[in-house]
SENUGU-938210 format. One record per residue (C-alpha): residue number from 0; residue in one letter; y, x, z. Coordinates in steps of 0.1 Angstrom, whole numbers. Last residue first. Example, Ala and Ser with C-alpha at 12.3 -4.5 7.8 and 13.67 -1.06 7.14 Angstrom:
REM SENUGU-938210
<node i="1" aa="S" c2="-11" c1="137" c3="71"/>
<node i="0" aa="A" c2="-45" c1="123" c3="78"/>
//
This chain:
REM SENUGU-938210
<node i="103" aa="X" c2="163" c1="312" c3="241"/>
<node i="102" aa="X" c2="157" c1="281" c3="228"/>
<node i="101" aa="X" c2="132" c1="291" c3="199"/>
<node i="100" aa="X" c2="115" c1="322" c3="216"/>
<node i="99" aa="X" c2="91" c1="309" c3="244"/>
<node i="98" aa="X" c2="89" c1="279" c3="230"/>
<node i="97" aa="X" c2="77" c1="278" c3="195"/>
<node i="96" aa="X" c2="54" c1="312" c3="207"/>
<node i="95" aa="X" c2="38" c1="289" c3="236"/>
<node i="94" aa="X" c2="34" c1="257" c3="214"/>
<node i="93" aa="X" c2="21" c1="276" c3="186"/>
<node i="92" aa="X" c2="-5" c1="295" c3="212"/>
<node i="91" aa="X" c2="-18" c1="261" c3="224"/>
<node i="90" aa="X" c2="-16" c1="239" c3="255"/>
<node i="89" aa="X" c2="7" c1="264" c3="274"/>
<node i="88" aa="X" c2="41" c1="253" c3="267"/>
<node i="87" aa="X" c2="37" c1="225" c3="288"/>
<node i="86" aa="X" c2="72" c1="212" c3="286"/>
<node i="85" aa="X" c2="75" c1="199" c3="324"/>
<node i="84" aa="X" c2="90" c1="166" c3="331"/>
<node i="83" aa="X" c2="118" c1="142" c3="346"/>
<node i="82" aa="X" c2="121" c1="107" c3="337"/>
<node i="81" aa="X" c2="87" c1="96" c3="359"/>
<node i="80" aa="X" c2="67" c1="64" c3="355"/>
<node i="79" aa="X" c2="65" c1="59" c3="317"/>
<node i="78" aa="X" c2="46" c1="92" c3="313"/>
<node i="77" aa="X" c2="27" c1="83" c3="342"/>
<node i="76" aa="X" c2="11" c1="51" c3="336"/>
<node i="75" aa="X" c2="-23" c1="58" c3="317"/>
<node i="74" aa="X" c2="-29" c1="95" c3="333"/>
<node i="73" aa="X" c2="-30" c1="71" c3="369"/>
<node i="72" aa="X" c2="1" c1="64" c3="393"/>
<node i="71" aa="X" c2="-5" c1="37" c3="420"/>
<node i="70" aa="X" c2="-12" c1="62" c3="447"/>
<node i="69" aa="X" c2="22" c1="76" c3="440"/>
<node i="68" aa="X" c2="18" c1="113" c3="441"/>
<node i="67" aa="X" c2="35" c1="130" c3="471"/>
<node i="66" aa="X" c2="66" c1="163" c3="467"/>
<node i="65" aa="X" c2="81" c1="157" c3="436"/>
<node i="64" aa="X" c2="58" c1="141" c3="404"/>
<node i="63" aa="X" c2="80" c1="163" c3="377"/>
<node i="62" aa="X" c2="52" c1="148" c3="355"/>
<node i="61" aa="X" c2="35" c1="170" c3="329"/>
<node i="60" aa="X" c2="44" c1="167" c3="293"/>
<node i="59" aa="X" c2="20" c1="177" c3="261"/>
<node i="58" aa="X" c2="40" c1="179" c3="230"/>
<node i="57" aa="X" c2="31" c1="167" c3="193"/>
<node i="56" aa="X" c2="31" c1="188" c3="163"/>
<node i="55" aa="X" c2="57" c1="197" c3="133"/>
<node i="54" aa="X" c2="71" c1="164" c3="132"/>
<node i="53" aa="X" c2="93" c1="160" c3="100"/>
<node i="52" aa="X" c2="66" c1="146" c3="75"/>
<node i="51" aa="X" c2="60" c1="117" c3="98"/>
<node i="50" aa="X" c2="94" c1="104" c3="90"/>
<node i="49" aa="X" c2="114" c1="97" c3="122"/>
<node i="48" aa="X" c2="123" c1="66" c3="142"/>
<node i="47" aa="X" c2="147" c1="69" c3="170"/>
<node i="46" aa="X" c2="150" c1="69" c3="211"/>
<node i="45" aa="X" c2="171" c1="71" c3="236"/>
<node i="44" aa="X" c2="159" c1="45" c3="266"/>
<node i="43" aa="X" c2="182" c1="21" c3="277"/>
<node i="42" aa="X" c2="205" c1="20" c3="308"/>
<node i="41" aa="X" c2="222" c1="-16" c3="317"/>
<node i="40" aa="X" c2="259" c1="-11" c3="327"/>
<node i="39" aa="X" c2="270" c1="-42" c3="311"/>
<node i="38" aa="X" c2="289" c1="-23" c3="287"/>
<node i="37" aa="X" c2="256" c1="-5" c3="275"/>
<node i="36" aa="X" c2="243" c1="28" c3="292"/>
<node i="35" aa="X" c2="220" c1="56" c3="269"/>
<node i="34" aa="X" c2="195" c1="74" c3="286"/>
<node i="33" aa="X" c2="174" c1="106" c3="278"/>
<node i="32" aa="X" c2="145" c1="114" c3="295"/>
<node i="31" aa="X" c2="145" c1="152" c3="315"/>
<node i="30" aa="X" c2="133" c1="180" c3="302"/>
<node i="29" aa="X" c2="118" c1="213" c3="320"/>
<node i="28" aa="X" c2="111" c1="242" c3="300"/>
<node i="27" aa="X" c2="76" c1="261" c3="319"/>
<node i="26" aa="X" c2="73" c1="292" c3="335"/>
<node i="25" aa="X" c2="58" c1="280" c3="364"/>
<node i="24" aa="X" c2="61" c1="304" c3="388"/>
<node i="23" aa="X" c2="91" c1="314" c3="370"/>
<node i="22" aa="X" c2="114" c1="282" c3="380"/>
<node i="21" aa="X" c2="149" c1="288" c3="366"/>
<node i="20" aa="X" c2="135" c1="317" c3="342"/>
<node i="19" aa="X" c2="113" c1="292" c3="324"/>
<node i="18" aa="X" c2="146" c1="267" c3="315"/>
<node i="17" aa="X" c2="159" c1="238" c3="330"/>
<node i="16" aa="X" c2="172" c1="207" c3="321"/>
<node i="15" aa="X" c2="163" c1="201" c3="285"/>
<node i="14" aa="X" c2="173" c1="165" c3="272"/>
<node i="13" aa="X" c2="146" c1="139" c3="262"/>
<node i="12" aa="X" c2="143" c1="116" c3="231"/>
<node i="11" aa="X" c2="119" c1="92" c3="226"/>
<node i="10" aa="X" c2="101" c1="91" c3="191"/>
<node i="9" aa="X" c2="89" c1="62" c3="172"/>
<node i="8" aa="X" c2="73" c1="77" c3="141"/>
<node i="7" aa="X" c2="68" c1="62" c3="103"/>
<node i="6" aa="X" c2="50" c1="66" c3="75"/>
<node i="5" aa="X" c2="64" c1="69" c3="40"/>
<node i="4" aa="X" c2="35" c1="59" c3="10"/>
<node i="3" aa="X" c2="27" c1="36" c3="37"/>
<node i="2" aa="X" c2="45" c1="2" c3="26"/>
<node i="1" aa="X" c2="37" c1="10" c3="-8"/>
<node i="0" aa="X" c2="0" c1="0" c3="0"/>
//
């Protein structure tokens, strides 16, 4: 069909917050979900759709999760949970080398 000669993403967008050298034992970027506020003072998720075409390879983020896990909290909930996470820049060398030199 013509209607997937041009798929599609929905992407969120997240800001960086903090970089390796702020916390070295973990050596890891830390980003943080961005917001946008309407005139009512409502805050909405930033997002956007992108071509397929542009995404070089997906991320793997790790909950900020502070100092006690909600009990409620599984693998399936956590991403929407939390706005604040670790860019695990360790799940494959690409990652590591994109990382590690690209916003430095």
């Amino acid at each position: 069909p013509t209607f997937l000669s041009n798929p599609l993403l929905y992407v969120q967008f997240f800001n960086f917050v903090a970089n390796p050298n702020d916390r070295p034992e973990l050596a890891m970027w830390t980003v943080e979900r961005a917001y946008t506020v309407d005139q009512h003072g409502k805050r909405y998720r930033c997002g956007g759709v992108v071509s397929l075409t542009d995404v070089t390879h997906a991320v793997e983020l790790i909950p900020e999760y502070g100092n006690k896990v909600d009990g409620k909290i599984s693998s399936a909930t956590c991403l929407e949970s939390y706005d604040r996470f670790f860019l695990n820049n360790f799940t494959d060398k690409e990652s590591y080398h994109t990382f590690s030199t690209e916003f430095t």
